[in-house]
VOKEMI-695899 format. One record per residue (C-alpha): x, y, z; residue in three letters. Coordinates in pm, whole numbers, plus 50000, padded with zeros to 5 digits. Example, Ala and Ser with C-alpha at 12.3 -4.5 7.8 and 13.67 -1.06 7.14 Angstrom:
BEGIN
+-------+-------+-------+------+
:     X :     Y :     Z : type :
+-------+-------+-------+------+
: 51230 : 49550 : 50780 :  Ala :
: 51367 : 49894 : 50714 :  Ser :
+-------+-------+-------+------+
***
This chain:
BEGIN
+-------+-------+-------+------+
:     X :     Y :     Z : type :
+-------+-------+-------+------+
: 50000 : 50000 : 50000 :  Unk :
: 50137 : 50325 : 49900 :  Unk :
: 50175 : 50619 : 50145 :  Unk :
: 50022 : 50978 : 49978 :  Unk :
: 50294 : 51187 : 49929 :  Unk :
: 50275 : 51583 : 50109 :  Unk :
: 50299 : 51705 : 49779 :  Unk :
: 50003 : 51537 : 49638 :  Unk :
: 49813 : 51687 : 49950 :  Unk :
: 49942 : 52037 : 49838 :  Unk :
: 49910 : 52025 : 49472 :  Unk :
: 49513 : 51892 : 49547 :  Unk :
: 49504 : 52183 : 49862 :  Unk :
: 49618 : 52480 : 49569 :  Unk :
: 49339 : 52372 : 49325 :  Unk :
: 49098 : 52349 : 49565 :  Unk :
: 49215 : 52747 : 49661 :  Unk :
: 49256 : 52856 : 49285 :  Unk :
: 48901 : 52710 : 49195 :  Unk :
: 48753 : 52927 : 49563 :  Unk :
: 48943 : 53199 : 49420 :  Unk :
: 48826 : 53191 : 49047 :  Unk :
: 48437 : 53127 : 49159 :  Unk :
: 48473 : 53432 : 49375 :  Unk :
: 48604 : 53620 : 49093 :  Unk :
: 48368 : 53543 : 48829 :  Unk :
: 48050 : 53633 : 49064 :  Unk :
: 48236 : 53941 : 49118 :  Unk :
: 48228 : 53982 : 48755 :  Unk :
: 47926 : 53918 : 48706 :  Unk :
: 47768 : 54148 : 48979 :  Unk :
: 47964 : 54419 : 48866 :  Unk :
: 47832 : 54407 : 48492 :  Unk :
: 47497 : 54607 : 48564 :  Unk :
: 47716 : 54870 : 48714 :  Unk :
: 47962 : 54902 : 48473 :  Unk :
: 47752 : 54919 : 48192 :  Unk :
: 47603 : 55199 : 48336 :  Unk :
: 47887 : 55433 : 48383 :  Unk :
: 47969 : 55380 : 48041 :  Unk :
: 47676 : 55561 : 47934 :  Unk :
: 47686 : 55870 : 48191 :  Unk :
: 47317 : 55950 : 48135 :  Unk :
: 47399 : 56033 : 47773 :  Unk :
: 47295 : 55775 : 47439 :  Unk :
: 47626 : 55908 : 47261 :  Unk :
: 47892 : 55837 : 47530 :  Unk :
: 48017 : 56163 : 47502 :  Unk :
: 48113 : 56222 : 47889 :  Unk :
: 48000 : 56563 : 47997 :  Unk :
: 47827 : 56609 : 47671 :  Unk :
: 47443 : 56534 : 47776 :  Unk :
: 47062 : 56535 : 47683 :  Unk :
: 47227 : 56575 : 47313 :  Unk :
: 46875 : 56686 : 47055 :  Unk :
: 46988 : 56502 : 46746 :  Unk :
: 46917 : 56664 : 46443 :  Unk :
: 46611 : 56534 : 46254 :  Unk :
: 46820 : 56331 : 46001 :  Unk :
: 47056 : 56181 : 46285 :  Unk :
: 46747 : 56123 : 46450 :  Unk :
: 46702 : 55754 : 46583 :  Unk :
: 46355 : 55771 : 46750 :  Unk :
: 46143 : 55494 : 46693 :  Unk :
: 45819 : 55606 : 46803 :  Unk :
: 45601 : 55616 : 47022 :  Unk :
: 45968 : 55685 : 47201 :  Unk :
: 46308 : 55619 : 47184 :  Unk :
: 46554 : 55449 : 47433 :  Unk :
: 46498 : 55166 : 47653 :  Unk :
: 46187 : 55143 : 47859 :  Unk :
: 46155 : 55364 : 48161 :  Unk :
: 46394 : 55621 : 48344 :  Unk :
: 46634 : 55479 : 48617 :  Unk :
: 46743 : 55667 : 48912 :  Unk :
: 47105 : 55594 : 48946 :  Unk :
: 47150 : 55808 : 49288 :  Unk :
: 47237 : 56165 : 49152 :  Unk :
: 47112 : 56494 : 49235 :  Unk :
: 46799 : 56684 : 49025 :  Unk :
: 46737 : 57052 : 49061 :  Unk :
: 46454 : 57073 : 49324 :  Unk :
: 46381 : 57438 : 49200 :  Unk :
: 46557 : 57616 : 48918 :  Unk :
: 46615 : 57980 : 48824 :  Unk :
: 46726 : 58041 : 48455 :  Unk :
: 46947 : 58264 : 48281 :  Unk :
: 46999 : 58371 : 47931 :  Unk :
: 47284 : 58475 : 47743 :  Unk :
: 47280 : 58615 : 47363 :  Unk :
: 47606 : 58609 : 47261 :  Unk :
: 47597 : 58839 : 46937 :  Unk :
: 47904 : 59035 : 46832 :  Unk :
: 47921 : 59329 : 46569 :  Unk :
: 47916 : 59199 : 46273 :  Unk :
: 47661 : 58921 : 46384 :  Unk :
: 47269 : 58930 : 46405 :  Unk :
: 46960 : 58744 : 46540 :  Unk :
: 46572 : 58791 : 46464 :  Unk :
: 46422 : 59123 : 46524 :  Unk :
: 46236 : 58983 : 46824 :  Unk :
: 46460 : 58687 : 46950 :  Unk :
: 46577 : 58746 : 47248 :  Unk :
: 46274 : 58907 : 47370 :  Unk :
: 46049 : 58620 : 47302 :  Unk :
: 46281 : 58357 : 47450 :  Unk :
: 46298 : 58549 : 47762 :  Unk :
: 45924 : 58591 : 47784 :  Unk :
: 45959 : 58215 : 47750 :  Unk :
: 46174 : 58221 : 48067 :  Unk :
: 45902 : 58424 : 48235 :  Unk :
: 45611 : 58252 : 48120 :  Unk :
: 45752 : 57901 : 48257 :  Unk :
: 45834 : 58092 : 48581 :  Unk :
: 45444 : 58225 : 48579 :  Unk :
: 45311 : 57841 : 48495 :  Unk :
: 45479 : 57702 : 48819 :  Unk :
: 45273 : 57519 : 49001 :  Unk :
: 44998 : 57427 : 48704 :  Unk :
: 44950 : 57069 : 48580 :  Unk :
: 44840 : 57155 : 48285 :  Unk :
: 45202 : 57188 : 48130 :  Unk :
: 45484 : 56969 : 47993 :  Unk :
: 45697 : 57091 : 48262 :  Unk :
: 45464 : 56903 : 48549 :  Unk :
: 45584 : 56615 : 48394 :  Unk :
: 45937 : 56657 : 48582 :  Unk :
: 45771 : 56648 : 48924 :  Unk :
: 45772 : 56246 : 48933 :  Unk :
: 46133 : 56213 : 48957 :  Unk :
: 46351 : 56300 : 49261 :  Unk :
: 46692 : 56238 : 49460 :  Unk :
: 46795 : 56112 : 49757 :  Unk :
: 46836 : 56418 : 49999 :  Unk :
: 46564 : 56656 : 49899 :  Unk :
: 46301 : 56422 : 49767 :  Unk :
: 46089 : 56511 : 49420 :  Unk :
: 46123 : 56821 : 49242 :  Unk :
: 45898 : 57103 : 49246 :  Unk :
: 45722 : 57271 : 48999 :  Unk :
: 45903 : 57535 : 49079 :  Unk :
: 46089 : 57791 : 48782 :  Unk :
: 46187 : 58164 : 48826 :  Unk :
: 46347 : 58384 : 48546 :  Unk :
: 46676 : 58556 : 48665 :  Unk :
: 46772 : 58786 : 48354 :  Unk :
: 46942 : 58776 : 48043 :  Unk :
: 47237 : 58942 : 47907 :  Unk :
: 47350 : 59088 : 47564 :  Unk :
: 47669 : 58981 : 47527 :  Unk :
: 47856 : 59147 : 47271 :  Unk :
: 48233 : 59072 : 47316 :  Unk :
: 48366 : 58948 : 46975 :  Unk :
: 48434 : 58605 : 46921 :  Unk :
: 48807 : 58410 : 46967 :  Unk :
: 48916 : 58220 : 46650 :  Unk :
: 48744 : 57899 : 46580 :  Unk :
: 48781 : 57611 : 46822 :  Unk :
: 48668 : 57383 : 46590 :  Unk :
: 48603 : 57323 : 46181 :  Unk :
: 48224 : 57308 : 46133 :  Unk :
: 48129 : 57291 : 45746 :  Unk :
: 47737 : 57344 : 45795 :  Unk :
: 47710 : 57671 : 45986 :  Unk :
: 47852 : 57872 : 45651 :  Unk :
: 48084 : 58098 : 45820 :  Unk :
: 48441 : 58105 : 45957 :  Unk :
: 48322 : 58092 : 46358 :  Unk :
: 48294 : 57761 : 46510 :  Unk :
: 48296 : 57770 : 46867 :  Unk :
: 48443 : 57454 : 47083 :  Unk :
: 48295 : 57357 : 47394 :  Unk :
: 48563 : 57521 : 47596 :  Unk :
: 48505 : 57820 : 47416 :  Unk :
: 48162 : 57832 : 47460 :  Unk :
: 48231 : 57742 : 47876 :  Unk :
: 48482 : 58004 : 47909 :  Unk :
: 48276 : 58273 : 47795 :  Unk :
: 47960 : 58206 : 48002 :  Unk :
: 48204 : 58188 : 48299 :  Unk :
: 48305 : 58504 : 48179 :  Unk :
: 47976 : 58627 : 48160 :  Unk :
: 47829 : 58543 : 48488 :  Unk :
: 48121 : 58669 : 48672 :  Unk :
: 48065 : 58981 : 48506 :  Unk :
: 47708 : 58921 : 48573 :  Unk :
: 47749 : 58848 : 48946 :  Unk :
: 47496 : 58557 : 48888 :  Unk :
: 47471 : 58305 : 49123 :  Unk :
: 47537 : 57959 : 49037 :  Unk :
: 47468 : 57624 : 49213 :  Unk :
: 47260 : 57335 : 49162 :  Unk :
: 46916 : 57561 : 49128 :  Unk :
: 47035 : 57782 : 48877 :  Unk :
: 47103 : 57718 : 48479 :  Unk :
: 47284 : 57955 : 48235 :  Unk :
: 47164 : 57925 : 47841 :  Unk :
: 47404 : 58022 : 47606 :  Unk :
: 47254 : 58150 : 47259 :  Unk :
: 47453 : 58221 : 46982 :  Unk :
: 47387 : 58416 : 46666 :  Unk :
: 47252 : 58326 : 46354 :  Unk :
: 47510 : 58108 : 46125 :  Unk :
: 47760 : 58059 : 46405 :  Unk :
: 47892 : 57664 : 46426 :  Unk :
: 47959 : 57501 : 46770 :  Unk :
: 48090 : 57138 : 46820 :  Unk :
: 48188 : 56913 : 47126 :  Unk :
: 48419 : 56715 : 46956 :  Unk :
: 48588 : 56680 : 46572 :  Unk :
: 48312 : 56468 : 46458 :  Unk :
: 47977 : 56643 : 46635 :  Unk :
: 47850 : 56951 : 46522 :  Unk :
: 47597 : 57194 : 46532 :  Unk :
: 47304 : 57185 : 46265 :  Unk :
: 47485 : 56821 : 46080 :  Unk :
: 47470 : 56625 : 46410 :  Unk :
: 47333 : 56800 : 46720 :  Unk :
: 47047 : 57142 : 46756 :  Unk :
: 47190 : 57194 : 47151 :  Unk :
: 47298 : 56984 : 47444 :  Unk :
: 47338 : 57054 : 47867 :  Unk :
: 47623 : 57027 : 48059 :  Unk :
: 47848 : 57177 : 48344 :  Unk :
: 48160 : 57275 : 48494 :  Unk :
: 48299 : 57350 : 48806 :  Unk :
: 48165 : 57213 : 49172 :  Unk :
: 48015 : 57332 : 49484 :  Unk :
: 47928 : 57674 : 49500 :  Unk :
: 48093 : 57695 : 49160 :  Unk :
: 47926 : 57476 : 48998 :  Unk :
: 47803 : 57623 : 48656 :  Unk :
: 47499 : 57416 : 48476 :  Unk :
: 47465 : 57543 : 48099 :  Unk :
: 47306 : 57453 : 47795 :  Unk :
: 47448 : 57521 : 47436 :  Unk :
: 47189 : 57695 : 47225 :  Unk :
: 47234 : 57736 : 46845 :  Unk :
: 47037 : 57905 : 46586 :  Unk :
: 46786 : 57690 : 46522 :  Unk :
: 46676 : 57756 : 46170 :  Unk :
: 47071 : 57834 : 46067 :  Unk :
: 47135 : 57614 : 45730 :  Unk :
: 46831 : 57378 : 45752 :  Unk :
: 46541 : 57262 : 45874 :  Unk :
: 46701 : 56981 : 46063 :  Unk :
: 46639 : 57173 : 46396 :  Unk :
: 46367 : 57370 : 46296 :  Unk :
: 45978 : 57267 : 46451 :  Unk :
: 45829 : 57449 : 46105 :  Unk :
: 45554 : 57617 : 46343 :  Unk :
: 45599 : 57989 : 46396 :  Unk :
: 45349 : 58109 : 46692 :  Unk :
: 45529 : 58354 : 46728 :  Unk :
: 45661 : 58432 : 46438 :  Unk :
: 45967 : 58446 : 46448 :  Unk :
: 46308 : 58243 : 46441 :  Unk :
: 46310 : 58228 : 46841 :  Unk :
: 46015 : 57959 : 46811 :  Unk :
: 46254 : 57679 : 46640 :  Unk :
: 46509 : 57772 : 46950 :  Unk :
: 46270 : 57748 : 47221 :  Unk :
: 46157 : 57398 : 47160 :  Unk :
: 46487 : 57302 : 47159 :  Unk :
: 46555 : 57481 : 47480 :  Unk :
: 46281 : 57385 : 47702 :  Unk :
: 46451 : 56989 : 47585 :  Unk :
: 46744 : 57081 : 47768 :  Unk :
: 46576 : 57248 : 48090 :  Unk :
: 46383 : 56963 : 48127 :  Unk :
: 46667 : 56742 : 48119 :  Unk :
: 46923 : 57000 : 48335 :  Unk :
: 46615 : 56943 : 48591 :  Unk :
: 46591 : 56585 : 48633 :  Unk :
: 46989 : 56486 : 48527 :  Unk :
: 47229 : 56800 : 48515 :  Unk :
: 47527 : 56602 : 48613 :  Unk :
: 47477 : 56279 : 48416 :  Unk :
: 47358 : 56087 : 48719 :  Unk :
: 47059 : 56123 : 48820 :  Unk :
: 46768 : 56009 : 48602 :  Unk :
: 46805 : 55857 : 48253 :  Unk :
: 46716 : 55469 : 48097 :  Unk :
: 46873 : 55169 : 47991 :  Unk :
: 47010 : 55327 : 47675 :  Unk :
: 47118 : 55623 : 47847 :  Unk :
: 46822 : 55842 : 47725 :  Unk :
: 46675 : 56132 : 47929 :  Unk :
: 46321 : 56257 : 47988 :  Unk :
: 46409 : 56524 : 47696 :  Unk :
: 46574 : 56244 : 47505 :  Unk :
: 46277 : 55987 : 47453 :  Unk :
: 46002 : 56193 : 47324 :  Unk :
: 46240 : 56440 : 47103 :  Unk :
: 46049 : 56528 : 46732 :  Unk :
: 45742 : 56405 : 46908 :  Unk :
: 45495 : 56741 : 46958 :  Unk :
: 45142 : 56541 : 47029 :  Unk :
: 44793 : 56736 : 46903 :  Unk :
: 44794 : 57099 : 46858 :  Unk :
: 44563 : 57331 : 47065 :  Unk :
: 44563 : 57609 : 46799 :  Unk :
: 44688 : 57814 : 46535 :  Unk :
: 44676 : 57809 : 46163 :  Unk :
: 44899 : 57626 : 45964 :  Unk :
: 45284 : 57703 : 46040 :  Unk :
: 45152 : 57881 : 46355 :  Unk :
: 45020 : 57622 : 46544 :  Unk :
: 45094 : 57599 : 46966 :  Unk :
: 45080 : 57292 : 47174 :  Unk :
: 45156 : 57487 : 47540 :  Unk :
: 44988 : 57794 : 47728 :  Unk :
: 45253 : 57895 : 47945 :  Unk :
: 45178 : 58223 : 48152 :  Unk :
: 45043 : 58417 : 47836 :  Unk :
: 45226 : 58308 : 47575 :  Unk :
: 45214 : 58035 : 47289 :  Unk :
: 45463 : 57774 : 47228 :  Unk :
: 45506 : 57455 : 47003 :  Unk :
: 45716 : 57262 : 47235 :  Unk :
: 45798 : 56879 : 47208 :  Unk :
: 45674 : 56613 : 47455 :  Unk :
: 45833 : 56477 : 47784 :  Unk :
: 45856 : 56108 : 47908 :  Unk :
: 45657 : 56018 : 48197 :  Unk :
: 45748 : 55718 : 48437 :  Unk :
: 45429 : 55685 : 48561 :  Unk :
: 45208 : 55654 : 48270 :  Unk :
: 45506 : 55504 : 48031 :  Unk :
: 45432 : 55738 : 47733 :  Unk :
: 45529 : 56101 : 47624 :  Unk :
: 45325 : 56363 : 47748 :  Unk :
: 45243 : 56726 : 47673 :  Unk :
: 45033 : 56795 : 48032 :  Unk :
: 45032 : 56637 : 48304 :  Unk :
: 45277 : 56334 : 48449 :  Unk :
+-------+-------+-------+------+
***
């Protein structure tokens, strides 16, 4: 009878350790998928990092109605903006020009939302479903804190943008450093309840990277810089009828080129509400609220044709896309 050799007793003691260790490791793995995937999307369908709530143009668009994305928003522990106080900023050099009544109708806009807080009967109600962990839900709750003509000239193109048919393309850092600029002037306060709008003149390019510009690939997008009580939450804001009609509504209710802007815009406030910082609210797909229902504007309330409006807000008339709501699993215009 042979005796087991101590080495045998080892080699069989090791396996048994490496095959703990390697069943350990793969549940590990595997755990850790639902998380990773995640991150990688950083509450934006493009993977573009800080680049968020991105309104595709209409020919990049890949809704497939009645929504896009992946089934319902997540909450994946971030912060939302409880109550939110807007700011807008026209940057229009010498040389440059917008509508004859632009910047006065998007900041009646501004006030109108401010004057609907509170009402149901609006496609910003939709945003009081979602919430965070320290405050709870968000509150209908908008204010309007001013607007500034902003008239320095602009730096030599950050970027090469073919579309915009002129020699300015502004880069995302560009477009950062001068709103910093501008509310420092300002003496704005920023914060998580407060969000700065950057609008830039007609046929002026913008892009976030070498392959994603304005009016080819993108009509605006959210973001922000900075933290604490620096923290800056903006939105980039081109001209919406620049070049084509791939950003353009075609409804006028108020005649004039502001109306193609402001749908775009209240996209992005809706989405700076319930996800400014890429981690708070968005679906499987990284879509947010903004996101799922874009190019989707429901039944008109009035107007003739070209003119038609979807929203009362305050006293005004706006054609203004739909939001995604949780609760009833379908883009809405009023209501949540």
């Amino acid at each position: 009878m042979k005796t087991a050799s101590p080495y045998s007793y080892l080699r069989s003691s090791s396996m048994r350790r490496f095959a703990i260790g390697l069943f350990i490791g793969l549940l590990m793995l595997v755990y850790s998928l639902p998380a990773l995937a995640a991150s990688s999307v950083v509450g934006n369908p493009n993977g573009h990092g800080p680049i968020r709530g991105i309104v595709k143009a209409k020919g990049q668009n890949q809704a497939a109605l009645p929504f896009a994305g992946s089934g319902k928003l997540t909450y994946h522990g971030g912060p939302v903006m409880h109550t939110n106080k807007t700011f807008a900023i026209y940057w229009v050099p010498s040389g440059f020009s917008v509508s004859t009544n632009y910047q006065s109708t998007i900041n009646k806009f501004f006030q109108d939302v401010a004057a609907s807080s509170g009402s149901t009967s609006n496609v910003y109600y939709s945003t009081t479903q979602y919430y965070d962990n320290t405050k709870g839900n968000i509150l209908h709750s908008s204010s309007f804190g001013g607007a500034y003509l902003d008239t320095n000239p602009f730096p030599s193109s950050g970027c090469t943008d073919s579309v915009s048919q002129t020699t300015i393309c502004l880069s995302d850092a560009q477009l950062q450093a001068e709103i910093d600029r501008v509310v420092a002037l300002k003496g704005w306060p920023r914060g998580a309840t407060n969000m700065f709008f950057m609008f830039t003149a007609k046929n002026v390019g913008s892009c976030y990277d070498s392959a994603n510009c304005a009016f080819s690939q993108f009509c605006a997008y959210h973001s922000d810089f900075g933290t604490g009580a620096n923290l800056t939450i903006y939105a980039n804001q081109p001209y919406a009828t620049t070049v084509s009609s791939g950003c353009d509504t075609g409804q006028r209710p108020n005649n004039d080129d502001a109306d193609a802007t402001i749908n775009v815009t209240s996209h992005e406030h809706a989405e700076a509400i319930t996800d400014y910082n890429g981690d708070a609210w968005y679906d499987a797909s990284g879509y947010e609220n903004g996101d799922k229902c874009a190019w989707t504007f429901g039944t008109a309330l009035g107007g003739s044709t070209g003119h038609k409006y979807n929203q009362v807000l305050g006293t005004g008339h706006y054609y203004l896309q739909r939001e995604w709501s949780n609760a009833t699993n379908k883009c809405l215009l009023t209501g949540k």
